[in-house]
C-alpha positions in Angstrom: 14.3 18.8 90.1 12.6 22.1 89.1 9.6 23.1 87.5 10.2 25.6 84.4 6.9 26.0 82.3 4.7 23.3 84.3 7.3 20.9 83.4 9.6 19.0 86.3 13.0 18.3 85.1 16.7 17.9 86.4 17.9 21.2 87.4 21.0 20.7 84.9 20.0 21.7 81.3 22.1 21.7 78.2 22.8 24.8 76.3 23.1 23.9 72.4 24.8 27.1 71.3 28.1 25.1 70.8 26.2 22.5 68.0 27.6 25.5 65.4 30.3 26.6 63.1 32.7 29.3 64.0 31.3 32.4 65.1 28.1 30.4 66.4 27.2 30.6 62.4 26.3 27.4 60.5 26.3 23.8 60.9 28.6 22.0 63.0 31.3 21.0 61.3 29.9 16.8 62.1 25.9 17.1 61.8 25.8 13.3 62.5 27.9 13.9 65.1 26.3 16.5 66.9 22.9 14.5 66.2 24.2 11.6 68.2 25.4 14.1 71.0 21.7 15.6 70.9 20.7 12.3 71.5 23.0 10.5 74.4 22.0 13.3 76.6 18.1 13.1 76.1 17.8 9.3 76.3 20.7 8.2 77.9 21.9 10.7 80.5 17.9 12.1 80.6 18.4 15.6 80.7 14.9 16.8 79.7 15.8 20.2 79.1 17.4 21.5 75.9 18.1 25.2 75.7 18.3 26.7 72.1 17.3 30.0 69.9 16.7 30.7 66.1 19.7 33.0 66.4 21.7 29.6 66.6 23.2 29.1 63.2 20.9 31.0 62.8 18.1 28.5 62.4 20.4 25.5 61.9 20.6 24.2 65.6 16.6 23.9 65.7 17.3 22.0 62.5 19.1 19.5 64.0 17.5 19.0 66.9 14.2 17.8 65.1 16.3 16.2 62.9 17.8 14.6 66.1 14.6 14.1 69.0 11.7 14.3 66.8 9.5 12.9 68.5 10.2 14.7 71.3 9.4 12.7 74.8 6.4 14.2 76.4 8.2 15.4 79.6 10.9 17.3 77.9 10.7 21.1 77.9 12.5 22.2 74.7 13.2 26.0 75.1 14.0 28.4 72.1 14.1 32.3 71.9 13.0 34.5 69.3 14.1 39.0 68.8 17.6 38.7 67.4 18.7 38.7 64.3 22.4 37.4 62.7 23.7 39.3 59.7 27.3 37.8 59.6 29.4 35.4 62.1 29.6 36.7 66.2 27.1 39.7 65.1 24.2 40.0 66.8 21.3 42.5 67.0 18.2 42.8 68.6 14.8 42.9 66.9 11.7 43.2 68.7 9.0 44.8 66.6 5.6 42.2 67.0 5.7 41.2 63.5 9.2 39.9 63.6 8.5 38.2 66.7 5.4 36.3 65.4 6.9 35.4 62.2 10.1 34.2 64.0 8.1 32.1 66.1 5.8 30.7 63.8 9.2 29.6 61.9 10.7 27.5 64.8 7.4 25.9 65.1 8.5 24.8 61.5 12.0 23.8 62.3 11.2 22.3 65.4 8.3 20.3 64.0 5.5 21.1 66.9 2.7 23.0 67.0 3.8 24.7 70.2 6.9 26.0 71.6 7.7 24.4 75.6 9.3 27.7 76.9 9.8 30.8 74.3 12.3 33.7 75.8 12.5 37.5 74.2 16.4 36.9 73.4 16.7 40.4 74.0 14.8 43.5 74.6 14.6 45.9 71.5 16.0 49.1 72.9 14.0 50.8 69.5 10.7 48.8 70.6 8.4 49.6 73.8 9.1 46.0 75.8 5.3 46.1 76.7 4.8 45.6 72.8 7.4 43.3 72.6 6.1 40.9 75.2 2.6 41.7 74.7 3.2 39.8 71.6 4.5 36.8 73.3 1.6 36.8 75.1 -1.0 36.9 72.3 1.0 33.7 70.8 0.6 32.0 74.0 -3.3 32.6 74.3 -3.4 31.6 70.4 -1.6 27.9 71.8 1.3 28.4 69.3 3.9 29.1 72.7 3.2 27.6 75.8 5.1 29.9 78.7 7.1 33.1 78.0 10.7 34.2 79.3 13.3 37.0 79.0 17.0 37.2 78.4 19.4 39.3 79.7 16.9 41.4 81.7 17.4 43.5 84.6 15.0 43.5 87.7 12.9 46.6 86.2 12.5 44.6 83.0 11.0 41.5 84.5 9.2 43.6 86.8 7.5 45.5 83.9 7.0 42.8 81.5 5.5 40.7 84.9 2.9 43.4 84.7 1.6 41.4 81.1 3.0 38.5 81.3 3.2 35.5 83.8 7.4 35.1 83.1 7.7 31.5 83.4 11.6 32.0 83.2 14.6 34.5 83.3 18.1 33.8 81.1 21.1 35.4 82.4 24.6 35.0 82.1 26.3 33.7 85.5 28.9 31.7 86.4 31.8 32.3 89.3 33.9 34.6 87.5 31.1 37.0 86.6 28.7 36.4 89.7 27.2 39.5 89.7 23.4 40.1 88.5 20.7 41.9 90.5 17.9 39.8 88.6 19.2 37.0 90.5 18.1 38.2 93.6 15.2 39.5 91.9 14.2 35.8 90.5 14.6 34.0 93.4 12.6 36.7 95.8 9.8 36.2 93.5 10.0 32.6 92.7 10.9 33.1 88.9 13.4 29.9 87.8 16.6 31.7 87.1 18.5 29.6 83.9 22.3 30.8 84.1 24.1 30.9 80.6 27.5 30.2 80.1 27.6 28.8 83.5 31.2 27.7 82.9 32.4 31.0 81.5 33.0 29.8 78.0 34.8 26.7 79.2 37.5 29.1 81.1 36.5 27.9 84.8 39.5 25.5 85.3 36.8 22.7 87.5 33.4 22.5 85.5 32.3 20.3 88.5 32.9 22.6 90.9 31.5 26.1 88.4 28.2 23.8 88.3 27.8 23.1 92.1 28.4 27.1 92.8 25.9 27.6 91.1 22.9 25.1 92.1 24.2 26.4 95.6 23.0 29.5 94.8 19.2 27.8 95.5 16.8 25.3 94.1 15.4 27.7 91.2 18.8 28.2 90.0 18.9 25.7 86.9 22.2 26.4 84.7 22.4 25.0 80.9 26.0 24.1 80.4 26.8 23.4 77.2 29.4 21.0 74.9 29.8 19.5 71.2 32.1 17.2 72.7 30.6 13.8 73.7 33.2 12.9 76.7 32.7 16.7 78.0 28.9 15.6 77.8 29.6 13.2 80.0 31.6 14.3 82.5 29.4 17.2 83.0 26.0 15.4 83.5 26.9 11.7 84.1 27.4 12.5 88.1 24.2 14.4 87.8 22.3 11.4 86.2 
């Protein structure tokens, strides 16, 4: 178990970036589907933490999982980000100035039907926007109630460093897995006691043993809480049934 956000869950999350169409744009090609696959692994194989963004679709995975968990159980911790924007299929593009980030939050409140978000991350920091502005928004949505604890995305040390100078970062997304096992925030994270939430833990479904991808990385120490992700019910299964 870990705590992320005040909330204790299993240390195995799901990632829902693979409940799209091509290109991560769109709906899944079975909505009902992918509803019923939303739901096996919250009430049946209790994993109480679901991993999303407003980029996903974009907006079509928050969609579905109100449409799916709403009501949400009280001890799940439903994360989205917010700071990217998707003009076509595979493009994405990072947009950080404060008045995009507030109305992009205050629209997955909508879509995700609550009145505050579990865990919101900066999906990526705006290279054309100071980071103190852009996380300094985050915050003032936090002390309004609307988010309830703030992470960052594919950050480097000197990122959550400075943004830990404004904000308490209740989490750090990077990409890791054991073909690309290199990232100094790890290190970083776990010196500091910051839970560290791998993305694409199984390399994009490349790693030839998903069992054995997973358990490299919980190795790697009890902050360490990787999101695997799946629109495949049996993959579902075999992923998080041992775990459960």
């Amino acid at each position: 178990m870990i705590t992320i956000a005040g909330k204790t869950v299993p240390r195995l999350g799901l990632g829902t970036l693979r409940l799209t169409g091509p290109g991560t744009w769109g709906e899944p090609a079975d909505m009902v589907g992918a509803a019923a696959l939303l739901r096996e692994a919250v009430h049946d194989l209790g994993i109480l933490h679901v991993d999303t963004a407003d980029a996903y679709g974009p907006h079509t995975v928050e969609e579905l999982i109100r449409r799916a968990l709403h009501p949400y159980p009280e001890q799940l911790l439903l994360a989205t980000k917010v700071g990217m924007v998707r003009p076509a299929p595979n493009v994405w593009r990072p947009l950080g100035r404060p008045e995009y980030l507030r109305a992009a939050v205050e629209a997955s409140l909508r879509r995700l039907g609550t009145e505050r978000i579990d865990l919101c991350y900066l999906h990526r920091v705006d290279p054309a926007v100071p980071l103190a502005d852009q996380v300094g928004e985050l915050e003032e949505l936090r002390a309004a109630g609307k988010v309830a604890a703030i992470g960052l995305s594919k950050v480097t040390p000197e990122q959550i460093r400075e943004a830990g100078k404004l904000v308490a970062v209740a989490a750090v997304q990077n990409c890791l897995n054991a073909a690309e096992p290199d990232d100094p925030a790890l290190a970083y994270c776990l010196d500091n006691g910051i839970p560290y939430v791998p993305y694409r833990p199984l390399n994009a479904g490349l790693l030839p043993d998903p069992a054995e991808a997973l358990r490299w990385l919980l190795d790697l120490g009890p902050l360490v809480a990787p999101i695997p992700g799946t629109a495949d019910p049996a993959h579902l299964r075999a992923l998080f049934a041992p775990a459960t």
